[in-house]
C-alpha positions, 0 to 999 in steps of 0.5 A: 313202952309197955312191958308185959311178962309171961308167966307160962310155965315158970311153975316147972322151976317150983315142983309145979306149984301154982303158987309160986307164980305169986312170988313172980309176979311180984317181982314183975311189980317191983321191977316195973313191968306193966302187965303179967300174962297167963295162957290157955288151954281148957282141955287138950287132945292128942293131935298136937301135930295140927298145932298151925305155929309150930312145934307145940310145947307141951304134951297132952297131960300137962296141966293148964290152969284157968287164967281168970281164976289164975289171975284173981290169986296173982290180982289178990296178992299185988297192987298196981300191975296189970293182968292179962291173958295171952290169950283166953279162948272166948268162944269155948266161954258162955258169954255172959259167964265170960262177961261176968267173970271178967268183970268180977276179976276187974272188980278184985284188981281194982281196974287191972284186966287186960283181956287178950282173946283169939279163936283156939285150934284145937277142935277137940277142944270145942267138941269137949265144950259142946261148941261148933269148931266151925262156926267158932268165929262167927260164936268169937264175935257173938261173944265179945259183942255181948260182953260189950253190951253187958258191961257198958249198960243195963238192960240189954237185948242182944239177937245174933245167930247163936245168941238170943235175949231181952232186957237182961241186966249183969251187975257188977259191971267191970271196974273200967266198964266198957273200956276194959281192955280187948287185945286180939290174937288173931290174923289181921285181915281188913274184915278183922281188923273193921271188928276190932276197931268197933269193940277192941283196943288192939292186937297180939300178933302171933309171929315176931316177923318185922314185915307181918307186924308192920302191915297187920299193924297198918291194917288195923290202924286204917281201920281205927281211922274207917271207924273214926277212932282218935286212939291208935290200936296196941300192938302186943308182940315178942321180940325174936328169939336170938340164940349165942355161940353155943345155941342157947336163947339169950336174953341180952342178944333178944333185947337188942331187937327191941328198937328193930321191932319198935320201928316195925309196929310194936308198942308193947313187949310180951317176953316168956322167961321161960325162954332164957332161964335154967333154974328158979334163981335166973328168973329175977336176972333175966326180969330185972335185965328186961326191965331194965331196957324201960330206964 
């Protein structure tokens, strides 16, 4: 079983110092999680009612810190744990910044990235970009294609629909190479789930419904199978949020999910602690009772 701890937002109980999710991730380190993650956002606009999960946490103006960037200052000040992104919007990236970036921060950690990636929401977000909204898939699988490319081999060519080029080289390559992890936050379809089993590892599932895990998690494993993959797909979900008497997120109630959601699909737990704390000293309690259901 996998561990993975959300760093999002828990820069709030420090003034917002960014800096304060080294110490975090630290501990995540010593209580023996396997992964922390950092999200997304490269601009926002103001029509968070299209958010499509929800309520959507955050005003506007909130700050949003580019998780590459984030994860080399986490990557320089740990040893072991892995980093990861929930996730990374690839096609607001050019893709061979992304695949350079990427590789550059695999190289700095020593083989630790693990890339979560999903399409985005927010067409101002493209706009800004000067990406097209509506061809932001077609651009999503273009993009992840060439990294592939660029960090398995040299030279290569690549002739898509947005992309074009001959006999390019890109050195450093990734630390992992072509294994570099790929988790996908996107809707499990047959059609998605035949790309991911060509460039992927595995999928985040956007909901922590039993029922949308266990038949995203079977698409995605036939299509594993289809692609004559030996290696089963990784899940990546949260557990539901379970509230007390008093209607309050409890972390103990939550972890008792965990078996239920096992059984469903997950093989890797995602939590948010900023779910279950109050104040910067709950943080290391509600880490250390997370890590707990590992012994």
């Amino acid at each position: 079983m996998k561990l993975v701890a959300g760093l999002f937002g828990l820069e709030n109980f420090y003034g917002g110092d960014i800096l304060s999710l080294i110490e975090i991730s630290q501990m995540a380190e010593e209580l023996g999680f396997d992964s922390v993650s950092v999200t997304d956002h490269v601009v926002m606009g103001k029509n968070l009612h299209k958010y499509p999960f929800g309520k959507f946490p955050l005003p506007s103006e909130a700050p949003w810190y580019e998780p590459l960037s984030l994860l080399t200052m986490i990557a320089s000040n740990t040893k072991k744990i892995n980093l990861a992104t929930a996730v990374l919007i690839a096609p607001l990236r050019n893709p061979a910044l992304l695949a350079k970036n990427a590789a550059t921060l695999d190289a700095i950690s020593k083989g630790r990235l693990e890339l979560g990636v999903g399409l985005g929401w927010q067409k101002e977000e493209f706009d800004t970009a000067g990406v097209s909204f509506e061809n932001r898939a077609e651009i999503f699988w273009e993009t992840l294609d060439i990294c592939k490319l660029l960090w398995e081999d040299s030279p290569v060519s690549f002739h898509g629909k947005n992309f074009n080029f001959d006999d390019i080289w890109c050195h450093p390559q990734p630390a992992q190479g072509k294994d570099l992890p790929l988790l996908f936050g996107l809707k499990m379809t047959s059609e998605n789930a035949s790309r991911i089993a060509k460039v992927g590892h595995g999928w985040i599932p956007i909901k922590t419904s039993r029922e949308f895990i266990s038949e995203g998690k079977e698409i995605l494993s036939e299509a594993f199978i289809k692609a004559g993959r030996e290696d089963q797909p990784r899940i990546r979900g949260q557990l539901p949020t379970c509230i007390d008497d008093n209607g309050v997120p409890n972390i103990e109630l939550t972890l008792q999910e965990l078996e239920k959601s096992f059984a469903a699909g997950l093989n890797e737990v995602e939590i948010f602690p900023i779910n279950f704390v109050q104040e910067p000293d709950d943080i290391y309690k509600v880490l250390k009772l997370i890590a707990g259901v590992k012994k």
